[in-house]
Predicted model as a PDB file, atoms N, CA, C, CB and O in Angstrom, pLDDT in the B-factor column:
MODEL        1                                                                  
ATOM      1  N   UNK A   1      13.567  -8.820  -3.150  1.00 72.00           N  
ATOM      2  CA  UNK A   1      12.701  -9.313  -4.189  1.00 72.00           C  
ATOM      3  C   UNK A   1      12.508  -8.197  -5.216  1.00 72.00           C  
ATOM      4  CB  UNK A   1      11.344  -9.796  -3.605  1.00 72.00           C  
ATOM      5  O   UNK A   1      12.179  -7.036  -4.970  1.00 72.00           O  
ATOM      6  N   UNK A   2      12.800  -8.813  -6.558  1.00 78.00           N  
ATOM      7  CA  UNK A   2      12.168  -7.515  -7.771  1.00 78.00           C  
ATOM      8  C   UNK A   2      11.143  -7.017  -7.295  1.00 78.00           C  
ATOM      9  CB  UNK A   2      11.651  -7.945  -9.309  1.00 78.00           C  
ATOM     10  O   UNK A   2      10.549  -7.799  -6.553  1.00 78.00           O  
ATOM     11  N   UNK A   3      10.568  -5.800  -7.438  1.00 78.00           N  
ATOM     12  CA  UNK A   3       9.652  -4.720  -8.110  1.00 78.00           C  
ATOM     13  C   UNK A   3       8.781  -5.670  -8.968  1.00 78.00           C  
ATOM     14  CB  UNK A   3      10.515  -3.475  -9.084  1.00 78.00           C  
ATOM     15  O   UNK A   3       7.889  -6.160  -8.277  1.00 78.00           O  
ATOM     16  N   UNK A   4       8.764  -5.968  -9.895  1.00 83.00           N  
ATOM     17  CA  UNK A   4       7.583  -6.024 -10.602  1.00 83.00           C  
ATOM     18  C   UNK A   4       7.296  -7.671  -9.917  1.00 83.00           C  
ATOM     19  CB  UNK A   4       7.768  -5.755 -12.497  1.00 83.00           C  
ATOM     20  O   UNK A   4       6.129  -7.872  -9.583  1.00 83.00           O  
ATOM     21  N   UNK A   5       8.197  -8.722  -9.719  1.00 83.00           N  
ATOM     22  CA  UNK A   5       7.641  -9.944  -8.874  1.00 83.00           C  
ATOM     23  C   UNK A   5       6.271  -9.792  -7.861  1.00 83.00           C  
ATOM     24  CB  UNK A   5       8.862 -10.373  -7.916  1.00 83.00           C  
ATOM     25  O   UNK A   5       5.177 -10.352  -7.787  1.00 83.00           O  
ATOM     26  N   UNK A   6       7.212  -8.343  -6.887  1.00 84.00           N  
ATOM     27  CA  UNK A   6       6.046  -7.876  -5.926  1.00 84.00           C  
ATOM     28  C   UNK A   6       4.789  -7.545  -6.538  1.00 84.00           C  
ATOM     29  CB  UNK A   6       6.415  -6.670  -5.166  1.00 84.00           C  
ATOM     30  O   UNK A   6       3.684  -7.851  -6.091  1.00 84.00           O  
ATOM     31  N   UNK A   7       5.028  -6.897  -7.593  1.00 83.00           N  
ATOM     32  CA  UNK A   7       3.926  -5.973  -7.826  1.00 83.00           C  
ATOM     33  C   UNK A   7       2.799  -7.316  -8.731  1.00 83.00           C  
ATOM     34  CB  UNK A   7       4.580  -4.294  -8.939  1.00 83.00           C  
ATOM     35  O   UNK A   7       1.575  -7.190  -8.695  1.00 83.00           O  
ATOM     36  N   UNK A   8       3.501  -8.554  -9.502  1.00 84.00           N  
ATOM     37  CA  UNK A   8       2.945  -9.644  -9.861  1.00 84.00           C  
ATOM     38  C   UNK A   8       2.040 -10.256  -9.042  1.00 84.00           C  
ATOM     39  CB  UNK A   8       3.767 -10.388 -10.130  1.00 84.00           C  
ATOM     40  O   UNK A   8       0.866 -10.492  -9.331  1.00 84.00           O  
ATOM     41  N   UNK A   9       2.721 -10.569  -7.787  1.00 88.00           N  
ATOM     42  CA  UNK A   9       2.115 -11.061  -6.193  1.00 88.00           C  
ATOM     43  C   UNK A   9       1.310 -10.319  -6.203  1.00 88.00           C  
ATOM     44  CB  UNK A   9       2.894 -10.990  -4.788  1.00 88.00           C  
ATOM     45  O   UNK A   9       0.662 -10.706  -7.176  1.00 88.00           O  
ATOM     46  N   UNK A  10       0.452  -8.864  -5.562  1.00 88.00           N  
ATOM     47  CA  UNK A  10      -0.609  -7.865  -5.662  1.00 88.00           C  
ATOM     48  C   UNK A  10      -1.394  -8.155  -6.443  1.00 88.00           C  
ATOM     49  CB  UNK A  10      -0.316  -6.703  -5.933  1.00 88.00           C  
ATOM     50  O   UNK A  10      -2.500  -8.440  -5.983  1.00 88.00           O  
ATOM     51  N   UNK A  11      -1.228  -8.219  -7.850  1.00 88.00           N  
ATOM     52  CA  UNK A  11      -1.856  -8.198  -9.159  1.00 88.00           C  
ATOM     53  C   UNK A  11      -2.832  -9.409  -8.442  1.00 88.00           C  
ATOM     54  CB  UNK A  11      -0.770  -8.538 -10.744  1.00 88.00           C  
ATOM     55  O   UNK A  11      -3.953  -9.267  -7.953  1.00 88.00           O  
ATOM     56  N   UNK A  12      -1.695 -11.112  -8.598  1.00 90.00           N  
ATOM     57  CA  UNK A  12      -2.672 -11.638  -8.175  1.00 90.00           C  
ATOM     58  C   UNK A  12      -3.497 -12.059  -7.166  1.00 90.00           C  
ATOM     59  CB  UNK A  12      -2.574 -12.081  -8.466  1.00 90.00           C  
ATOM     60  O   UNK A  12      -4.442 -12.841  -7.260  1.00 90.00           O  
ATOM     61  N   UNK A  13      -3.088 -11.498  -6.205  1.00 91.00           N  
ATOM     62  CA  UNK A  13      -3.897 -11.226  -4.736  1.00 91.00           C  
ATOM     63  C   UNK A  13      -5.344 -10.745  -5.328  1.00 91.00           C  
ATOM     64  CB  UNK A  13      -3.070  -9.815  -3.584  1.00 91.00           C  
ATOM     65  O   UNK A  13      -6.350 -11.401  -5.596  1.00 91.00           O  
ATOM     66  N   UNK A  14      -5.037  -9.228  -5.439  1.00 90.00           N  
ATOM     67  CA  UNK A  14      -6.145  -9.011  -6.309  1.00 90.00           C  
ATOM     68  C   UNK A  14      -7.440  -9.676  -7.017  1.00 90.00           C  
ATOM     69  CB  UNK A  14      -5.647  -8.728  -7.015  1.00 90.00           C  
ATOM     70  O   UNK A  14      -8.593  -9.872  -6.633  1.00 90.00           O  
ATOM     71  N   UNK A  15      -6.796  -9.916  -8.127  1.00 91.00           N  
ATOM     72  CA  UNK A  15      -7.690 -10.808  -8.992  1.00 91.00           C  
ATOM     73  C   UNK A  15      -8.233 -12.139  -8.369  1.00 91.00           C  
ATOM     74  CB  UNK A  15      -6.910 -11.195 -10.232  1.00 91.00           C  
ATOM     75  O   UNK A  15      -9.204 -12.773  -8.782  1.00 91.00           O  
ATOM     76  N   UNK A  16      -7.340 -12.486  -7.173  1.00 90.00           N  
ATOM     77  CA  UNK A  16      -8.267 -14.069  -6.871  1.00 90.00           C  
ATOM     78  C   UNK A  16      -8.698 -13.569  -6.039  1.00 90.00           C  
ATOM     79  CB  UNK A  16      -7.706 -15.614  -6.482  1.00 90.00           C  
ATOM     80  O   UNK A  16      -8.977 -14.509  -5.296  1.00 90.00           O  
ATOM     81  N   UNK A  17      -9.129 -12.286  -5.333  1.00 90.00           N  
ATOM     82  CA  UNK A  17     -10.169 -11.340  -4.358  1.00 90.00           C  
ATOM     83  C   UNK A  17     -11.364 -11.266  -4.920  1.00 90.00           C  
ATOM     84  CB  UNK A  17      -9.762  -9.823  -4.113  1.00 90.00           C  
ATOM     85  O   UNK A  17     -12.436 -11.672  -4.473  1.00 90.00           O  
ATOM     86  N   UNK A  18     -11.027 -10.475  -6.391  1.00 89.00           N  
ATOM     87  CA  UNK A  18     -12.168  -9.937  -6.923  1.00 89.00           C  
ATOM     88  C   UNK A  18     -13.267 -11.139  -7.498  1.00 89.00           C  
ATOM     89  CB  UNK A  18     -11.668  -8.940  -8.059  1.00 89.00           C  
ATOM     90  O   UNK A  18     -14.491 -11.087  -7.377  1.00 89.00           O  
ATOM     91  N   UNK A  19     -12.466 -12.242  -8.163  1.00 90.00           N  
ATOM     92  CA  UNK A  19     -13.012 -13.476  -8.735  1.00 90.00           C  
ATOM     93  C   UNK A  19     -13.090 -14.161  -7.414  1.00 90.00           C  
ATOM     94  CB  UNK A  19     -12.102 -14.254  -9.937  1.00 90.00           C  
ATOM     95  O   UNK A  19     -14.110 -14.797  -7.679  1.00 90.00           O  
ATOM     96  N   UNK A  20     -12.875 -14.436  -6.498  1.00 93.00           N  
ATOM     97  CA  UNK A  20     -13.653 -15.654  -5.448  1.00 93.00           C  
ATOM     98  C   UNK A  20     -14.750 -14.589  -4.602  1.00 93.00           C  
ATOM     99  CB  UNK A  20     -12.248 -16.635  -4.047  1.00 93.00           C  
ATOM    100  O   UNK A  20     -15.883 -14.892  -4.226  1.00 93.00           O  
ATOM    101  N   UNK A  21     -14.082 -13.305  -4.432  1.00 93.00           N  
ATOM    102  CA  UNK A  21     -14.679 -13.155  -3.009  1.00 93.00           C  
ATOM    103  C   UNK A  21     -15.739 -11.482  -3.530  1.00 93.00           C  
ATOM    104  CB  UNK A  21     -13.013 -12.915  -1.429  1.00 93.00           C  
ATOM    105  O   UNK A  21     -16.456 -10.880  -2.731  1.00 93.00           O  
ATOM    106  N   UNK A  22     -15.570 -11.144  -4.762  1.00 92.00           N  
ATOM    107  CA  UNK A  22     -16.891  -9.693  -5.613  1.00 92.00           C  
ATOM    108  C   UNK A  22     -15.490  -8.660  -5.158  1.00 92.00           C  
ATOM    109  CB  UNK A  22     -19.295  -9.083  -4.362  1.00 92.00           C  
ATOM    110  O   UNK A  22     -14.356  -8.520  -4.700  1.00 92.00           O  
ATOM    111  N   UNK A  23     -16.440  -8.249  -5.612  1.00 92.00           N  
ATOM    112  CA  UNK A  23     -15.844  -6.435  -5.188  1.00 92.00           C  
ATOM    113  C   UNK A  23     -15.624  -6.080  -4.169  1.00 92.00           C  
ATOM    114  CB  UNK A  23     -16.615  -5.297  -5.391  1.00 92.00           C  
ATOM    115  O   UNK A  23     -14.505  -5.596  -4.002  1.00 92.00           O  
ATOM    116  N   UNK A  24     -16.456  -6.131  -3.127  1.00 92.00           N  
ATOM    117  CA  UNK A  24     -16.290  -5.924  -1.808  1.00 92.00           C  
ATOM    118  C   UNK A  24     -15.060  -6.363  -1.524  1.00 92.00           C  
ATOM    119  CB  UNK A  24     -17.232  -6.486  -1.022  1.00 92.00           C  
ATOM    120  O   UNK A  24     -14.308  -5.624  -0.889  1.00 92.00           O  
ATOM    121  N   UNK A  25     -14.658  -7.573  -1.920  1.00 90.00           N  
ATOM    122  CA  UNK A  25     -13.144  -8.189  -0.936  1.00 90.00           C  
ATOM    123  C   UNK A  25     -11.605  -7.538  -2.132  1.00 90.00           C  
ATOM    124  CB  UNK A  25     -13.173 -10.826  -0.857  1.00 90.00           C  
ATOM    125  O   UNK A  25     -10.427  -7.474  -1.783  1.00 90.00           O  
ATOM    126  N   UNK A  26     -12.069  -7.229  -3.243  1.00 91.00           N  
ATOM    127  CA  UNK A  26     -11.419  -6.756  -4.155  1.00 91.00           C  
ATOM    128  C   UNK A  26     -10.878  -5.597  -2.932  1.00 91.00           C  
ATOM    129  CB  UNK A  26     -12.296  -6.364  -5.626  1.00 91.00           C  
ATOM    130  O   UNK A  26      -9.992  -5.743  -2.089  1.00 91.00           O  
ATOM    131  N   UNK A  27     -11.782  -4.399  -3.196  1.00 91.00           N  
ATOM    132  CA  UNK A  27     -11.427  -3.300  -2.495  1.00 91.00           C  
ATOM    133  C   UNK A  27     -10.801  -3.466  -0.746  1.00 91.00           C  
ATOM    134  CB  UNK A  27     -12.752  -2.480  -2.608  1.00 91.00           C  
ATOM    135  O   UNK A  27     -10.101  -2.582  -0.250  1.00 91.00           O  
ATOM    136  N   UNK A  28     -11.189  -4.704   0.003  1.00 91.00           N  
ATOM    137  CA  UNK A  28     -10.793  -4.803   0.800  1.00 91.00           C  
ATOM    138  C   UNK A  28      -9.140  -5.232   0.787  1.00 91.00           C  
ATOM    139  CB  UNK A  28     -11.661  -5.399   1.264  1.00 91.00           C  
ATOM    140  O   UNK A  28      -8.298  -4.778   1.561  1.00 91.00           O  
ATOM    141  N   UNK A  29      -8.903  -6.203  -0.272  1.00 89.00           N  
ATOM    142  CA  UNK A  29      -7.524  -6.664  -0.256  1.00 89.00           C  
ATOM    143  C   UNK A  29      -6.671  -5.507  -0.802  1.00 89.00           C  
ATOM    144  CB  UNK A  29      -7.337  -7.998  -1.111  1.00 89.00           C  
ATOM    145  O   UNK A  29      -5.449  -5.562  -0.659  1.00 89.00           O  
ATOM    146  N   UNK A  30      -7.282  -4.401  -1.456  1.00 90.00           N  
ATOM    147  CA  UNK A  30      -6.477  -3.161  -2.131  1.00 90.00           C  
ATOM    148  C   UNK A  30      -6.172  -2.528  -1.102  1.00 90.00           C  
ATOM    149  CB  UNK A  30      -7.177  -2.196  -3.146  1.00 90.00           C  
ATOM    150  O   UNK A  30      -4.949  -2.537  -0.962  1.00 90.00           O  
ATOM    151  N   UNK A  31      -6.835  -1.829  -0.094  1.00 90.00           N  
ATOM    152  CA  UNK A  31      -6.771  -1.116   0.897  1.00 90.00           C  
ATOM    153  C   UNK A  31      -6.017  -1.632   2.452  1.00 90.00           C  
ATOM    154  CB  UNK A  31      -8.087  -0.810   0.953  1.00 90.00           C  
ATOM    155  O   UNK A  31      -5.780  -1.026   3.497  1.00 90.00           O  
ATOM    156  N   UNK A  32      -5.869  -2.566   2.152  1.00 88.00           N  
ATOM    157  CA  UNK A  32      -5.426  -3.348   3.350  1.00 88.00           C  
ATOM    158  C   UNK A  32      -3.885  -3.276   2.748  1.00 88.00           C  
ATOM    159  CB  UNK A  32      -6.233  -5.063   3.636  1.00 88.00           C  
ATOM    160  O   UNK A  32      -2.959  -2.689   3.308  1.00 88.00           O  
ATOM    161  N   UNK A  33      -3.825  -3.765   1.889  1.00 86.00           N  
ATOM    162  CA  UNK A  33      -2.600  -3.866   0.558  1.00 86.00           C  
ATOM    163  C   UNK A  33      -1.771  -2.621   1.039  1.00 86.00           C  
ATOM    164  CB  UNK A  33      -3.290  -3.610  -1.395  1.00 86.00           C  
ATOM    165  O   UNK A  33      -0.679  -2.708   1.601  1.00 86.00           O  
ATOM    166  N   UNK A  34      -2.476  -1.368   0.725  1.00 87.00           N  
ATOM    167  CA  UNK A  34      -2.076  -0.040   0.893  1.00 87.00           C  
ATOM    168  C   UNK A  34      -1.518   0.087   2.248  1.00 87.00           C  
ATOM    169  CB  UNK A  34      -3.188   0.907   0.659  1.00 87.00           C  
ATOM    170  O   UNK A  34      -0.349   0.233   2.606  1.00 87.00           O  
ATOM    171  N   UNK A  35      -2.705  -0.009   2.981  1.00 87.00           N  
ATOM    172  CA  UNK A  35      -1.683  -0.071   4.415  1.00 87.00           C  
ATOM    173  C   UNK A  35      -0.871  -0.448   4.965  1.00 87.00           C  
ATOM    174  CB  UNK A  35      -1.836  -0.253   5.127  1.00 87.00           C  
ATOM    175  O   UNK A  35      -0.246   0.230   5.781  1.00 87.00           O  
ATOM    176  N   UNK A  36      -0.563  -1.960   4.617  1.00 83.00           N  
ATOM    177  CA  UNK A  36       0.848  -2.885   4.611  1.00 83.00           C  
ATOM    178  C   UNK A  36       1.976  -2.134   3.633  1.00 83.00           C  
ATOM    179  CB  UNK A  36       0.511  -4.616   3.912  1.00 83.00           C  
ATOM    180  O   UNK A  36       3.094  -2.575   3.901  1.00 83.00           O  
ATOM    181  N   UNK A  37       1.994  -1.495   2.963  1.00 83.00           N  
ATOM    182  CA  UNK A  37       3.051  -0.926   2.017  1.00 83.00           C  
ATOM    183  C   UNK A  37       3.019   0.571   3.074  1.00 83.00           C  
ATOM    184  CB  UNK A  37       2.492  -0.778  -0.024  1.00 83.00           C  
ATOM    185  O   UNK A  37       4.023   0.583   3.787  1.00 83.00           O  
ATOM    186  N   UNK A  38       2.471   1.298   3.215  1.00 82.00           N  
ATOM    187  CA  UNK A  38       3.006   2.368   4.126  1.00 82.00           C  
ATOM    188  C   UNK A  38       3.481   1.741   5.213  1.00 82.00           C  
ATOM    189  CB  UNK A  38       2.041   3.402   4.547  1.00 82.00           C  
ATOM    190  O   UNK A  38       4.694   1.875   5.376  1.00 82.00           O  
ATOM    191  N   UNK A  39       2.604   0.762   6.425  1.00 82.00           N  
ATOM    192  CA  UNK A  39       3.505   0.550   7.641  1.00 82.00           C  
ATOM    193  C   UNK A  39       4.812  -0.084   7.361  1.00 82.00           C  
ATOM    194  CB  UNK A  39       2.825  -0.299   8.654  1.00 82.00           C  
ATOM    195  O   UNK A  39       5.717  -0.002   8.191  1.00 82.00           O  
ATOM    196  N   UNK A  40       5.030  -0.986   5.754  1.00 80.00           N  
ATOM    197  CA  UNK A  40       6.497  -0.993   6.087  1.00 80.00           C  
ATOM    198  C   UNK A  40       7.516  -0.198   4.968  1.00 80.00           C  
ATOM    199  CB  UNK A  40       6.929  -2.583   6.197  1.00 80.00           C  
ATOM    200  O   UNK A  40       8.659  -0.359   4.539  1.00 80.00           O  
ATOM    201  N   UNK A  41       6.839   0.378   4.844  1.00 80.00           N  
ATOM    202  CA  UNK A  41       7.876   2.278   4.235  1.00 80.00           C  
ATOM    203  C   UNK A  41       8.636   2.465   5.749  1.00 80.00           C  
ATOM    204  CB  UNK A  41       6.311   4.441   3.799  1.00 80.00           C  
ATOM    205  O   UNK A  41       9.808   2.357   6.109  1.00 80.00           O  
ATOM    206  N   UNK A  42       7.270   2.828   6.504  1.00 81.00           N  
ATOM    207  CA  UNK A  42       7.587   3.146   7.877  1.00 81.00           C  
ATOM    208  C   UNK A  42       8.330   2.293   8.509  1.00 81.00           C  
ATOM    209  CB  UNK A  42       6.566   3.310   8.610  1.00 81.00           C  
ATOM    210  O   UNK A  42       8.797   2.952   9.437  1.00 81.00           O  
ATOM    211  N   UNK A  43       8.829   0.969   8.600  1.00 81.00           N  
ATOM    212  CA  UNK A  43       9.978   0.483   9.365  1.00 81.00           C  
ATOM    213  C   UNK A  43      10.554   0.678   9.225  1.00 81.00           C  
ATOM    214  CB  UNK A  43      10.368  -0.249   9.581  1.00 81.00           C  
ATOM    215  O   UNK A  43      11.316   1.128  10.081  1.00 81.00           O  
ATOM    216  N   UNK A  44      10.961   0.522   7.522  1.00 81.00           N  
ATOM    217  CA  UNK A  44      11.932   0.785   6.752  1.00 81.00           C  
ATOM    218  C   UNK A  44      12.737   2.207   7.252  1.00 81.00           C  
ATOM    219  CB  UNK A  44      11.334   0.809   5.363  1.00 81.00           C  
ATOM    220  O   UNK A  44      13.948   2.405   7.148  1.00 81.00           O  
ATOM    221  N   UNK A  45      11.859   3.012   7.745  1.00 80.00           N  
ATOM    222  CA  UNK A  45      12.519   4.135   7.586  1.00 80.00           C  
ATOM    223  C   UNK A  45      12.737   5.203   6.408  1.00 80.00           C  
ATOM    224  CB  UNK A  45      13.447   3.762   7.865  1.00 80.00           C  
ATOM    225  O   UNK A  45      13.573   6.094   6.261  1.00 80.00           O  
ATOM    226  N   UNK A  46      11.751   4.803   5.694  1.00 78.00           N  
ATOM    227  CA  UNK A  46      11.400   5.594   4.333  1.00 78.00           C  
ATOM    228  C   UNK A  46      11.038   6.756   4.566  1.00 78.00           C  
ATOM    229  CB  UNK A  46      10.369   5.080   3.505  1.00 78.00           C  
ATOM    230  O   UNK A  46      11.393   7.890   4.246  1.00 78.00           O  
ATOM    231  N   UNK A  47       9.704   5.944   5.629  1.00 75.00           N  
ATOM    232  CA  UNK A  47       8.803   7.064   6.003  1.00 75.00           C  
ATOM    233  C   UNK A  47       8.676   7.627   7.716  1.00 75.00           C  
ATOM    234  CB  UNK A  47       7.365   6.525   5.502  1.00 75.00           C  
ATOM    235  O   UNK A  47       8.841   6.757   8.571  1.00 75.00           O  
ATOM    236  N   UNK A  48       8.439   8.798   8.098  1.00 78.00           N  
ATOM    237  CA  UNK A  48       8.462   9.382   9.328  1.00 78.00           C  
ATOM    238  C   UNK A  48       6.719   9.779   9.087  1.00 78.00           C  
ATOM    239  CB  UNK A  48       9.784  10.746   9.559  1.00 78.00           C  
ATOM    240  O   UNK A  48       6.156  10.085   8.036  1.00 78.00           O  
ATOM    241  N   UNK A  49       6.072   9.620  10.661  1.00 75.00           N  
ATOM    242  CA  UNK A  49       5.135   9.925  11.193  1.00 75.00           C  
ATOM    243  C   UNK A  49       4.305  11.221  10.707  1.00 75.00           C  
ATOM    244  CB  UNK A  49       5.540   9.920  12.318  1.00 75.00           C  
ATOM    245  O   UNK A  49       3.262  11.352  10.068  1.00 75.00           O  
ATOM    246  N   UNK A  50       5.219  12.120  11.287  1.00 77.00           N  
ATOM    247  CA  UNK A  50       5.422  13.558  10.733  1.00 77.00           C  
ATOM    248  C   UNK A  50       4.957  13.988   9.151  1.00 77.00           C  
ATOM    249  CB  UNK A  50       6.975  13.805  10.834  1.00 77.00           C  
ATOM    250  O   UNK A  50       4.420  14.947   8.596  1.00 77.00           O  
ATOM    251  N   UNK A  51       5.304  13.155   8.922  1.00 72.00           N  
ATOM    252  CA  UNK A  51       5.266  13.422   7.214  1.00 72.00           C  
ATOM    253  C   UNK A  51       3.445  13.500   7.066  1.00 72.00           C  
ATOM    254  CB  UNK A  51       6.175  11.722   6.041  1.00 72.00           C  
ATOM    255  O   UNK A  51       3.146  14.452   6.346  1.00 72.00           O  
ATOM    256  N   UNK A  52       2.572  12.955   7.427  1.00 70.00           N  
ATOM    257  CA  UNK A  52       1.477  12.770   7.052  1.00 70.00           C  
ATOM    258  C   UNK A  52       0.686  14.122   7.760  1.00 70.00           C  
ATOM    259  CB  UNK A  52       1.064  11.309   7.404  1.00 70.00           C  
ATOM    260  O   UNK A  52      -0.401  14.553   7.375  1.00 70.00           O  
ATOM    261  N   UNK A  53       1.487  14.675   8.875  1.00 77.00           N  
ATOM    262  CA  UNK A  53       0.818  15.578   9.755  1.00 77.00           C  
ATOM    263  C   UNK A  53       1.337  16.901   9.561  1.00 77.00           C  
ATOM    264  CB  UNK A  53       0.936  15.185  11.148  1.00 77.00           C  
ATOM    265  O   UNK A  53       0.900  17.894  10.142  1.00 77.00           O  
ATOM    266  N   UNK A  54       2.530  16.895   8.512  1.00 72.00           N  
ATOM    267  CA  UNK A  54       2.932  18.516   8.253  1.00 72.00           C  
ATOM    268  C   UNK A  54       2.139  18.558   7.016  1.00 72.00           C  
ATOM    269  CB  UNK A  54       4.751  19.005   8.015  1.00 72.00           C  
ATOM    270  O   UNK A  54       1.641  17.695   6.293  1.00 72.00           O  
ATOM    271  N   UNK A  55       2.203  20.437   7.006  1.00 70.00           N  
ATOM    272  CA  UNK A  55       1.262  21.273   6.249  1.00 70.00           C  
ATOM    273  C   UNK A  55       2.126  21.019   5.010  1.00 70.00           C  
ATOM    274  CB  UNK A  55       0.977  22.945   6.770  1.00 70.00           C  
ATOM    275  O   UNK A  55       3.162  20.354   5.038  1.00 70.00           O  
ATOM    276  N   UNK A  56       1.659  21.553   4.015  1.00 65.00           N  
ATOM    277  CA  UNK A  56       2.155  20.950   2.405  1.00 65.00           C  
ATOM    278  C   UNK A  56       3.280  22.408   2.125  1.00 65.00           C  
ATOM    279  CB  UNK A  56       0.361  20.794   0.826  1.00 65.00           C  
ATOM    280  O   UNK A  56       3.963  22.407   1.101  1.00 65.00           O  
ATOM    281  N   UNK A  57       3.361  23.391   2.951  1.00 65.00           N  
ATOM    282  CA  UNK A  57       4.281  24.679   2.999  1.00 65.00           C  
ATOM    283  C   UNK A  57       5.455  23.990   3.434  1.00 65.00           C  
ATOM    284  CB  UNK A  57       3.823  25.983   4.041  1.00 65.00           C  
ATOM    285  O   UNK A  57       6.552  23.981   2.875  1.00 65.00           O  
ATOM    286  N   UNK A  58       5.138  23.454   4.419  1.00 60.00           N  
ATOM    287  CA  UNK A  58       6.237  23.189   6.053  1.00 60.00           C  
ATOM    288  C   UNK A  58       7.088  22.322   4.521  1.00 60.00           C  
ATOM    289  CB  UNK A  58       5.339  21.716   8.234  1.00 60.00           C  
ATOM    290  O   UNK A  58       8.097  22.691   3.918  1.00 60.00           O  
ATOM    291  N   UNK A  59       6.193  21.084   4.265  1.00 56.00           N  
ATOM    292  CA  UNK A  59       7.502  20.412   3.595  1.00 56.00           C  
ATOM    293  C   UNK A  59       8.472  21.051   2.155  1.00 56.00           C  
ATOM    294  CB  UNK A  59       6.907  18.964   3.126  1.00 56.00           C  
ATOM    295  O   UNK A  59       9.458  20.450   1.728  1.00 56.00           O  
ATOM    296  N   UNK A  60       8.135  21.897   1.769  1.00 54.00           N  
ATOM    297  CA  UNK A  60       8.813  22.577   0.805  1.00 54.00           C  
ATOM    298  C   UNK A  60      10.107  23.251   1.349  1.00 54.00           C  
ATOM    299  CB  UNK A  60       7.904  23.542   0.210  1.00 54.00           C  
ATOM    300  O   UNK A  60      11.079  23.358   0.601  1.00 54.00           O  
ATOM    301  N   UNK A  61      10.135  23.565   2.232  1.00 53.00           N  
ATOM    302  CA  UNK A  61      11.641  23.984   3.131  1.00 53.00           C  
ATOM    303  C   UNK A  61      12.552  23.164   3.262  1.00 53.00           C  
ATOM    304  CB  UNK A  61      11.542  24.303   4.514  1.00 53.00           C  
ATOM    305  O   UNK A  61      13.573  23.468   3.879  1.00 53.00           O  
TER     306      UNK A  61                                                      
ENDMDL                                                                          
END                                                                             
């Protein structure tokens, strides 16, 4: 799926959060949002475990 389709889908996730359900569910569907996009970096294999737990030195090597 395009990039910006996805990112269309979000947008309006979003907005029918913030308009049915306040702010509260706004920020809830953002953050939840967020976490579904890292765990599947992480299937993907984008992302490794490690990465979040090394020092910001370690990864410059």
């Amino acid at each position: 799926m395009n990039m910006a389709v996805v990112g269309m889908i979000a947008g309006m996730a979003l907005g029918f959060a913030g308009y049915f359900g306040g702010f509260g569910a706004f920020l809830l569907v953002a953050a939840l949002g967020a976490v579904g996009f890292v765990v599947g970096r992480f299937l993907e294999g984008d992302l490794e475990l490690g990465d979040f737990f090394r020092r910001s030195d370690e990864r410059r090597r």
